[in-house]
TIFINU-205437 format. One record per residue (C-alpha): residue in three letters; z, y, x; residue number from 1. Coordinates in steps of 0.02 Angstrom, whole numbers, plus 32768, in hexadecimal, padded with zeros to 4 digits. Each point is the difference from the previous one (the first is absolute). Example, Ala and Ser with C-alpha at 12.3 -4.5 7.8 and 13.67 -1.06 7.14 Angstrom:
! TIFINU-205437
[Ala, [8186, 7F1F, 8267], 1],
[Ser, [7FDF, 80AC, 8045], 2],
END
This chain:
! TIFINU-205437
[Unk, [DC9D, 8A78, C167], 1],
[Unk, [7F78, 7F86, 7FB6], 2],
[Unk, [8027, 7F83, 7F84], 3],
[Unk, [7FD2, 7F6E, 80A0], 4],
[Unk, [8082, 806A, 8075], 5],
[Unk, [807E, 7FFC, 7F6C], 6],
[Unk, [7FCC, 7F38, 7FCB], 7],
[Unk, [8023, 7FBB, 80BA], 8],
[Unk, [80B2, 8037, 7FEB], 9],
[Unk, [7FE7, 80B3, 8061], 10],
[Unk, [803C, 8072, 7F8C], 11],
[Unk, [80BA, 8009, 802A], 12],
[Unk, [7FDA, 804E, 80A7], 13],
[Unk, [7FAF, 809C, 7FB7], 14],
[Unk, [80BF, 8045, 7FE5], 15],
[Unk, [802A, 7FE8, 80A5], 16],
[Unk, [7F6D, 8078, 8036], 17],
[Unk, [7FF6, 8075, 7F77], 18],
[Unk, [80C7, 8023, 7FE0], 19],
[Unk, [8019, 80C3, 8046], 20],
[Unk, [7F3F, 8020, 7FFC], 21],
[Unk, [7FC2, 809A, 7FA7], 22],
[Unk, [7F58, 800A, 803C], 23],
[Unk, [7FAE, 7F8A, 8046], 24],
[Unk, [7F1E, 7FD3, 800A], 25],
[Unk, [7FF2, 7F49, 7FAC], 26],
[Unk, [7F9A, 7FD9, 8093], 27],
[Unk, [808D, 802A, 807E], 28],
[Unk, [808E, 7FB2, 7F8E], 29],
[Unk, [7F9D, 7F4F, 802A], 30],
[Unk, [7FE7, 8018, 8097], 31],
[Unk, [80CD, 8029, 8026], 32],
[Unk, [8011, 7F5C, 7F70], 33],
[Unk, [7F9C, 7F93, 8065], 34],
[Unk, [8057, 8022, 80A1], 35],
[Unk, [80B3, 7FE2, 7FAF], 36],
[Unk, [7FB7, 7F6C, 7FA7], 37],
[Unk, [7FC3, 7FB4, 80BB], 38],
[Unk, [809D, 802A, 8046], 39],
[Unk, [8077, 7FC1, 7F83], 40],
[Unk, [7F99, 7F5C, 7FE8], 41],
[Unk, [8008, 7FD6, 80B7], 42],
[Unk, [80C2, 801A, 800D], 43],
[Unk, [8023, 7F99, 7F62], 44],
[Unk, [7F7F, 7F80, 8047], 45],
[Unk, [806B, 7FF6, 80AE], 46],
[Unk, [80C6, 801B, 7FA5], 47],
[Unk, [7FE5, 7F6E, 7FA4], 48],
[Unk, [7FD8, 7F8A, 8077], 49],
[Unk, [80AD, 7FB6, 806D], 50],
[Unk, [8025, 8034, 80AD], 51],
[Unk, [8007, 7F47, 8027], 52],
[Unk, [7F5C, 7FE6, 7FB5], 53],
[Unk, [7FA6, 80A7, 8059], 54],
[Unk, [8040, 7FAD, 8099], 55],
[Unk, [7FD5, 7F5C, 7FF1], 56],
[Unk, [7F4F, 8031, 7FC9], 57],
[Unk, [7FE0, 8067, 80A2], 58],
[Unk, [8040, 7F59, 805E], 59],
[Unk, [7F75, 7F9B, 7F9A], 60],
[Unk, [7F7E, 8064, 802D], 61],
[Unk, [802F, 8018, 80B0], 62],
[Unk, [7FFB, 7F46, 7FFF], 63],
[Unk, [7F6A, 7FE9, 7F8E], 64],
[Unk, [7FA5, 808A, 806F], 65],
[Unk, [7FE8, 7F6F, 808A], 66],
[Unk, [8041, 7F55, 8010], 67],
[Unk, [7FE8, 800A, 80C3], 68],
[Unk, [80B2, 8060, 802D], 69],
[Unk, [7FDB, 7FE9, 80B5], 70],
[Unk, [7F46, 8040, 8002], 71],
[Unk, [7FF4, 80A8, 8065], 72],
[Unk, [7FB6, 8088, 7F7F], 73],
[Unk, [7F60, 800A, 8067], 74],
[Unk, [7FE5, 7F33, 7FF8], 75],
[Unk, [801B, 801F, 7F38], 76],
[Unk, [7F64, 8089, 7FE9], 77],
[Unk, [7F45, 7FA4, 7FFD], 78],
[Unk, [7F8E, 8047, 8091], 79],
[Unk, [7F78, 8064, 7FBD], 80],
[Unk, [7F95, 7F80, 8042], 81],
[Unk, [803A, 7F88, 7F7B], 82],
[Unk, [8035, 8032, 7F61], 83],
[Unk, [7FF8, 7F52, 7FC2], 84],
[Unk, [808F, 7FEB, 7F8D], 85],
[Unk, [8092, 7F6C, 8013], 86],
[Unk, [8000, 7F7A, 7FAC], 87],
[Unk, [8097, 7F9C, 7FC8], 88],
[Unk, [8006, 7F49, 8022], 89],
[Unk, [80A3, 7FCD, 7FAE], 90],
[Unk, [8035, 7FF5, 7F43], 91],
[Unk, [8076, 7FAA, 7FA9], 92],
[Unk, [7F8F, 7F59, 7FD1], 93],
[Unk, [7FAD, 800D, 80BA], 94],
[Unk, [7F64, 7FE8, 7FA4], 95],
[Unk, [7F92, 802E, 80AD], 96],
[Unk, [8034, 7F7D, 803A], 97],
[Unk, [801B, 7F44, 8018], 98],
[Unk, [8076, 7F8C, 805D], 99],
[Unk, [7FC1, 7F65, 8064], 100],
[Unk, [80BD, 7F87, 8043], 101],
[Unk, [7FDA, 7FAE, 8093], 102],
[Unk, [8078, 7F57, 8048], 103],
[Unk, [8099, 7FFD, 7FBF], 104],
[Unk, [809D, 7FDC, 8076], 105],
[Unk, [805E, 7F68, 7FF6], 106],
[Unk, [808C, 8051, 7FB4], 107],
[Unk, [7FA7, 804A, 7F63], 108],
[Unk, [7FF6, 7FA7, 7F58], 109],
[Unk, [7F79, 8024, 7F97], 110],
[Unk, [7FF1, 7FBA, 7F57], 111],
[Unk, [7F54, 7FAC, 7FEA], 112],
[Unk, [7FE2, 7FDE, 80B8], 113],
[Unk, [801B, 7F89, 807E], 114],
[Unk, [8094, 8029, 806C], 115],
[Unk, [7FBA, 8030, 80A8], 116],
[Unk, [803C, 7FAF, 80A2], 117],
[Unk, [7FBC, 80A5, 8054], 118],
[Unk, [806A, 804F, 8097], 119],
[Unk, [7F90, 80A2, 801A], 120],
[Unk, [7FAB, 8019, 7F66], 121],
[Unk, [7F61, 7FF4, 8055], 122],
[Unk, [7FDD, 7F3F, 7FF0], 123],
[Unk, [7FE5, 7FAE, 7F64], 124],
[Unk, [7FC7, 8028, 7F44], 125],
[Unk, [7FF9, 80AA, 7FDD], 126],
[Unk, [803E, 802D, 7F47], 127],
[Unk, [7F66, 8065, 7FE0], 128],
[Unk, [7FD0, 8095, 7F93], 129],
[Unk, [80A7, 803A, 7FAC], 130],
[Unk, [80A5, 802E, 8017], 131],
[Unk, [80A0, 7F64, 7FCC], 132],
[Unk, [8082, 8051, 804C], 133],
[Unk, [7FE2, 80CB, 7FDE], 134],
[Unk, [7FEF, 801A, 809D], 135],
[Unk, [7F90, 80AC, 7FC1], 136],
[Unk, [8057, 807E, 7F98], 137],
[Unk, [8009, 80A0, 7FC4], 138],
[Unk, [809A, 8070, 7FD7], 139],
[Unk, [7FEB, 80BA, 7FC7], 140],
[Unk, [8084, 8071, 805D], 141],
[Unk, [7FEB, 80BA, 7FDF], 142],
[Unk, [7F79, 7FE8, 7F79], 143],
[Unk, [7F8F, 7FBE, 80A8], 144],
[Unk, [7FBE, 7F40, 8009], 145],
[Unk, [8053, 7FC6, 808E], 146],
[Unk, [7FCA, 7F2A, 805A], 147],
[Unk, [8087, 7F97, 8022], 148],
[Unk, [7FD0, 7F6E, 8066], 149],
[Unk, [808C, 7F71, 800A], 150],
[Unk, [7FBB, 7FAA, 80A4], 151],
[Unk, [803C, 7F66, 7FB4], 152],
[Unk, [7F54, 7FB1, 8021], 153],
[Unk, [7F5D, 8028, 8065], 154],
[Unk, [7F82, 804A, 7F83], 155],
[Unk, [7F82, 8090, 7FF5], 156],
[Unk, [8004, 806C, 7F81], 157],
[Unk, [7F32, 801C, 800B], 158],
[Unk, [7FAA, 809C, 7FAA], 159],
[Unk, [7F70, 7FCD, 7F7B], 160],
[Unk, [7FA1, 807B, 8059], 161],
[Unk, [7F93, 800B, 8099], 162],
[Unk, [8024, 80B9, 805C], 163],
[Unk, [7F8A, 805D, 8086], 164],
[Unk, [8002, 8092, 8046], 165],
[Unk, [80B7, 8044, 7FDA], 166],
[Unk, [80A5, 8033, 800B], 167],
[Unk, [809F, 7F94, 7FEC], 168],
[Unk, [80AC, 803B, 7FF4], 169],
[Unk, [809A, 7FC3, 7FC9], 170],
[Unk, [80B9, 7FEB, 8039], 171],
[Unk, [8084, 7F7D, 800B], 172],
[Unk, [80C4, 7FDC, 8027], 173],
[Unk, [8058, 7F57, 8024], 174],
[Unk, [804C, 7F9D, 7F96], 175],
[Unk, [809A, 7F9A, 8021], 176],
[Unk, [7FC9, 7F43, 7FE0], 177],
[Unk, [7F96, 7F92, 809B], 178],
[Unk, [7FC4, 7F63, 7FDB], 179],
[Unk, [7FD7, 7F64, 8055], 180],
[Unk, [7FBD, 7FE5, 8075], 181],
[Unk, [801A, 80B5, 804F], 182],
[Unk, [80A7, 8006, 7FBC], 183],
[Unk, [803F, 8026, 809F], 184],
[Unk, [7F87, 806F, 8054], 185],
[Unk, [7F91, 80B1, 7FC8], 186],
[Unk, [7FEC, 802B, 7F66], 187],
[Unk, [7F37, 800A, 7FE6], 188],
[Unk, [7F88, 8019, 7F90], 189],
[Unk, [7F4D, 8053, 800A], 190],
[Unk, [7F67, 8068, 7FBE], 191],
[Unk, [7F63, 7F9E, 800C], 192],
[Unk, [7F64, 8045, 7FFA], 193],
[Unk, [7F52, 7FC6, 8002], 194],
[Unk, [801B, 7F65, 7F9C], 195],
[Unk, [7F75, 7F96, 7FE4], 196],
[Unk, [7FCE, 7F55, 7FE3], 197],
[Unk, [8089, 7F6C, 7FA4], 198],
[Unk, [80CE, 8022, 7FEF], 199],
[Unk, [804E, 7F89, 807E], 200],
[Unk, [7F78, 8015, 80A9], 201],
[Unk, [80A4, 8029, 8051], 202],
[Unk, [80A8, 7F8B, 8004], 203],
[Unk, [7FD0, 7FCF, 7F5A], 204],
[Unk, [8016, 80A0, 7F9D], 205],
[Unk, [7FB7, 80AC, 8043], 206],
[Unk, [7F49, 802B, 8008], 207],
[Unk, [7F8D, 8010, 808D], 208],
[Unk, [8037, 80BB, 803E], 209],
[Unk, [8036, 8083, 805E], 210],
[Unk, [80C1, 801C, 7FFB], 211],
[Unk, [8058, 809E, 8016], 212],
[Unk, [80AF, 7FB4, 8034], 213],
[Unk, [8096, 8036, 7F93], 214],
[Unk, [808C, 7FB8, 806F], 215],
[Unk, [80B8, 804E, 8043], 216],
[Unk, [7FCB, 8054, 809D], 217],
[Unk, [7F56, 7FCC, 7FF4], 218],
[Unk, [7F98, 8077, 7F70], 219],
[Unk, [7F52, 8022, 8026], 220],
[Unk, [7FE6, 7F63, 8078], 221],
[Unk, [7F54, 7FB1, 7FD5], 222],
[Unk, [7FEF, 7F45, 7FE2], 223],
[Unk, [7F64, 7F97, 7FED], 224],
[Unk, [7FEF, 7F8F, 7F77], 225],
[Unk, [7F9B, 7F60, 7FF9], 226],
[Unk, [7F9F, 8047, 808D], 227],
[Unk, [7FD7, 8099, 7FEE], 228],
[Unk, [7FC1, 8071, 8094], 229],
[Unk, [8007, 80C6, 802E], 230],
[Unk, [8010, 8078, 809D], 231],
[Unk, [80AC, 8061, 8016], 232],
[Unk, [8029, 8075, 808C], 233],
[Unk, [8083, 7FC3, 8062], 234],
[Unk, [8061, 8024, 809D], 235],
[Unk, [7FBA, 7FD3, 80BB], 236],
[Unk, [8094, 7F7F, 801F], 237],
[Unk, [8012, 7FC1, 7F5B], 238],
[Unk, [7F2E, 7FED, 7FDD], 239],
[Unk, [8013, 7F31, 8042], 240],
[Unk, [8096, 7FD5, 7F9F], 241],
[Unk, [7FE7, 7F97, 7F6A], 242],
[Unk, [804D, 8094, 7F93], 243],
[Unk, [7FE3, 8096, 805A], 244],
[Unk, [803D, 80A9, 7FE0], 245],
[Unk, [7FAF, 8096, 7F8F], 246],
[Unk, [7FDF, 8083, 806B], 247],
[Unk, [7F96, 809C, 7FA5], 248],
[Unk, [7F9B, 8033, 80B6], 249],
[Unk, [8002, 7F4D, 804F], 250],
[Unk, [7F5E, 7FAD, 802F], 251],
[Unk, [7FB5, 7F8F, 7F54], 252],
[Unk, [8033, 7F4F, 7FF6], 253],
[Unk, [7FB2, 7F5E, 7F9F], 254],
[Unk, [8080, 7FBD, 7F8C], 255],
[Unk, [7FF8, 7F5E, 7FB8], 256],
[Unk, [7FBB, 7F49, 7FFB], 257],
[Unk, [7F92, 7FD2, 809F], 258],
[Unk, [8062, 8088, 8061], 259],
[Unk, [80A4, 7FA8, 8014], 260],
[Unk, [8050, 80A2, 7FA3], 261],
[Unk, [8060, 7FE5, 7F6A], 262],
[Unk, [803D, 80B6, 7FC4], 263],
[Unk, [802C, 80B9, 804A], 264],
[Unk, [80A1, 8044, 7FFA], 265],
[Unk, [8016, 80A6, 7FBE], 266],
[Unk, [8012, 80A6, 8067], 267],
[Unk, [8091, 805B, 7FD8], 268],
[Unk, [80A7, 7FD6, 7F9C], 269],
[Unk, [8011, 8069, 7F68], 270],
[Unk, [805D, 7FA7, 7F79], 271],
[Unk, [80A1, 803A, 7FC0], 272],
[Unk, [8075, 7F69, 7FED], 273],
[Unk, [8056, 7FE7, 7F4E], 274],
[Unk, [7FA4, 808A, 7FAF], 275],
[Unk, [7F5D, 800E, 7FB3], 276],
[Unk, [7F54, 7FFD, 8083], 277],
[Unk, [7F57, 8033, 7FDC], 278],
[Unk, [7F69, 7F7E, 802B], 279],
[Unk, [7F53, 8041, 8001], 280],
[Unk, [7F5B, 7FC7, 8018], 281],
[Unk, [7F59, 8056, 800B], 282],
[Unk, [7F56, 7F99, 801D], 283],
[Unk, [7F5B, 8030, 8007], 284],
[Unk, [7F72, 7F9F, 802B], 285],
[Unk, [803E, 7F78, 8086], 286],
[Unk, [807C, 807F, 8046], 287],
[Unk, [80B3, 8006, 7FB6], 288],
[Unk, [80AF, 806C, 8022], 289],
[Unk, [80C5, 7FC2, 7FE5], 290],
[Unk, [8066, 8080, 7FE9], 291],
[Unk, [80BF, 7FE6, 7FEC], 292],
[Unk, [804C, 80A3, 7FAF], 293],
[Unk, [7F8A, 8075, 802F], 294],
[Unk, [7FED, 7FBA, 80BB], 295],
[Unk, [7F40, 7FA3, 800E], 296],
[Unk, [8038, 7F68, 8068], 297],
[Unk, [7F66, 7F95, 8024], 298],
[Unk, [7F67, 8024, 8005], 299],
[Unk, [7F64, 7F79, 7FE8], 300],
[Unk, [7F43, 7FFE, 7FF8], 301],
[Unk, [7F6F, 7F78, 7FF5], 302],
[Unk, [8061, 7F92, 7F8F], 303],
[Unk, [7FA8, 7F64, 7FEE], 304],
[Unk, [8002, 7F58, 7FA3], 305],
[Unk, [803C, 7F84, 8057], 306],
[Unk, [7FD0, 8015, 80DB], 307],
[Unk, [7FC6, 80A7, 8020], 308],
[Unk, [7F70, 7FD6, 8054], 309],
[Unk, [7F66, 7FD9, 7F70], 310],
[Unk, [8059, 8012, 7F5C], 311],
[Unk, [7FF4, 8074, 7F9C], 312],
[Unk, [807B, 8085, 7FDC], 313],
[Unk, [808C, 800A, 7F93], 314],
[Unk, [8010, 80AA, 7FA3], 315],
[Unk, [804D, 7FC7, 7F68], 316],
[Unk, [805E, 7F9B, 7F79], 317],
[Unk, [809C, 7FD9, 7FA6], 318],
[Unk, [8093, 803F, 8006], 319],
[Unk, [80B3, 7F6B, 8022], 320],
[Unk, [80AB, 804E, 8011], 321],
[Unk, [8061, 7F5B, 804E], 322],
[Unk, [809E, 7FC0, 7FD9], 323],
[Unk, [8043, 7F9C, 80AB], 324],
[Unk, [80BE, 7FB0, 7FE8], 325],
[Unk, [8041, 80C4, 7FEC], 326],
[Unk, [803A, 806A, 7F6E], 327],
[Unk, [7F98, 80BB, 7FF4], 328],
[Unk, [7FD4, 8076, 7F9B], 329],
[Unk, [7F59, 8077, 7FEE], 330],
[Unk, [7FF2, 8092, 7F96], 331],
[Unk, [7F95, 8099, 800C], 332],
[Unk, [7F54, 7F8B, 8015], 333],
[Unk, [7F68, 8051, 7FEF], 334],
[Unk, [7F4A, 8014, 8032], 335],
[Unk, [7F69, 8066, 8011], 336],
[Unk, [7F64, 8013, 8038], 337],
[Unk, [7FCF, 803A, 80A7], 338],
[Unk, [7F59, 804D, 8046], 339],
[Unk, [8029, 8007, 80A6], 340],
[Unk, [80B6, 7FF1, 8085], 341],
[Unk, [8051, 8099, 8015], 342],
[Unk, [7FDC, 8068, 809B], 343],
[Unk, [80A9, 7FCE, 804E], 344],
[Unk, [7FDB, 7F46, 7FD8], 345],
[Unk, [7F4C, 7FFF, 802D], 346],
[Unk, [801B, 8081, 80AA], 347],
[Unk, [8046, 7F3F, 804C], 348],
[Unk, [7F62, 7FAE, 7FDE], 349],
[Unk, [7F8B, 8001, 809E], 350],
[Unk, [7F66, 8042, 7FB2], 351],
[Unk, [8049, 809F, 7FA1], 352],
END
């Protein structure tokens, strides 16, 4: 054995190998050494770690594996056609982003301000870039960053960032708490996307946008916001309706200002109620997918500034996650880039 073998605290071991040997090559007796040594290391290495801990560390890094427990395994691997990485939008100090408070009800106090007469929160002065009553958090459960939004006031928790071209996914459970004044209806929120131009073009507190609605019974609806326009495919006897209905082989259909068509419902019903639901959105270009765990649920193309007809199109912006009157949380919230839809997304598209 060399002086190094002997030095790193090695030497011991030769008994166990040697003991009962009469001839043995030095070449062979390390070899057999070695092998004992591996083995002996690795069972010492595993003995002297807990049961409780073994199992807990397998439960960590089921958990740490993916955040998204309800993601089908094939929705989890990248297609080959983009190996973009994620990216994660949420930390502890939410430094991606920025919160803008819009009108607050009559009912809050805030210290500083005048004390709003406001019924809806959508008339009146607008508290502006920041965040008096916390309505933005962030907890860490499971080592992950995890958003709780309070509700208790209409705000937009805006990303610094403009985004194009890409892939959004995150998920989100209800909270408890409602606020007023939709203390006694839906709890809602909402993804919007696109946003461009000065906080408070809508109600006094969200951006000019597209909205992929976050609402009980309602995920994956599509909203306009401060008159925004697109085409949706919808369903023959729902296509003059003010809101009409999703439908992914239904004839295309202007939506939005000049049209007398304020939103499109969603096709499909696929959240799970009390648990934990997926919200996705892919864009690219002016065409965009919702897709509410794993299900695409509206389809859009030609989205536009303002009418559709003669403005130019909208293909990209910041980033608001709303808080509406209702308690919810997000976790999991991520991004990446995208090149083009998928084939299943894009197949729905008339020109594929």
């Amino acid at each position: 054995m060399s002086a190094s073998a002997t030095q790193a605290g090695l030497a011991p071991s030769t008994a166990i190998v040697s003991r009962g040997r009469t001839v043995m090559s030095a070449g062979f007796r390390s070899l057999v050494l070695a092998m004992v040594l591996g083995i002996f290391g690795l069972s010492v290495g595993y003995s002297q770690q807990p049961a409780a801990v073994q199992e807990s560390a397998v439960e960590t890094q089921e958990k740490d594996s993916d955040t998204t427990s309800n993601q089908p395994a094939d929705q989890q691997k990248q297609p080959a056609s983009n190996p973009e990485p994620w990216r994660q939008l949420l930390d502890k100090k939410l430094t991606l982003w920025e919160p803008f408070t819009g009108v607050p009800h009559k009912s809050v106090k805030i210290e500083g301000f005048p004390r709003s007469r406001s019924e809806d929160c959508r008339k009146g002065k607008p508290y502006g870039l920041g965040d008096p009553k916390n309505v933005y958090s962030v907890k860490l459960v499971d080592g992950q960053p995890v958003l709780h939004v309070t509700g208790e006031m209409y705000a937009g928790l805006t990303s610094l960032e403009e985004f194009q071209n890409y892939h959004f996914s995150t998920e989100f459970k209800w909270g408890k708490k409602k606020w007023p004044p939709r203390k006694h209806i839906k709890r809602d929120s909402g993804i919007l996307i696109h946003c461009t131009g000065k906080h408070g073009a809508f109600w006094n507190v969200w951006m000019r946008c597209l909205e992929c609605q976050v609402q009980e019974g309602d995920c994956g609806d599509l909203i306009q916001l401060a008159g925004t326009s697109c085409q949706v495919r919808t369903t023959p006897e729902t296509a003059d309706k003010e809101t009409p209905k999703h439908s992914p082989g239904g004839n295309w259909c202007t939506i939005g200002p000049g049209v007398g068509k304020w939103g499109a419902k969603h096709h499909g019903n696929h959240e799970i109620e009390g648990d934990w639901n997926r919200i996705e959105v892919f864009t690219v270009g002016d065409r965009a997918v919702f897709a509410v765990n794993g299900h695409p649920v509206m389809h859009l193309k030609n989205t536009r500034l303002g009418k559709y007809s003669g403005n130019k199109p909208l293909t990209k912006g910041k980033i608001q996650i709303q808080s509406e009157a209702a308690e919810i949380w997000y976790r999991a919230m991520k991004i990446r880039p995208l090149r083009k839809l998928p084939a299943e997304l894009a197949a729905h598209f008339d020109d594929q």
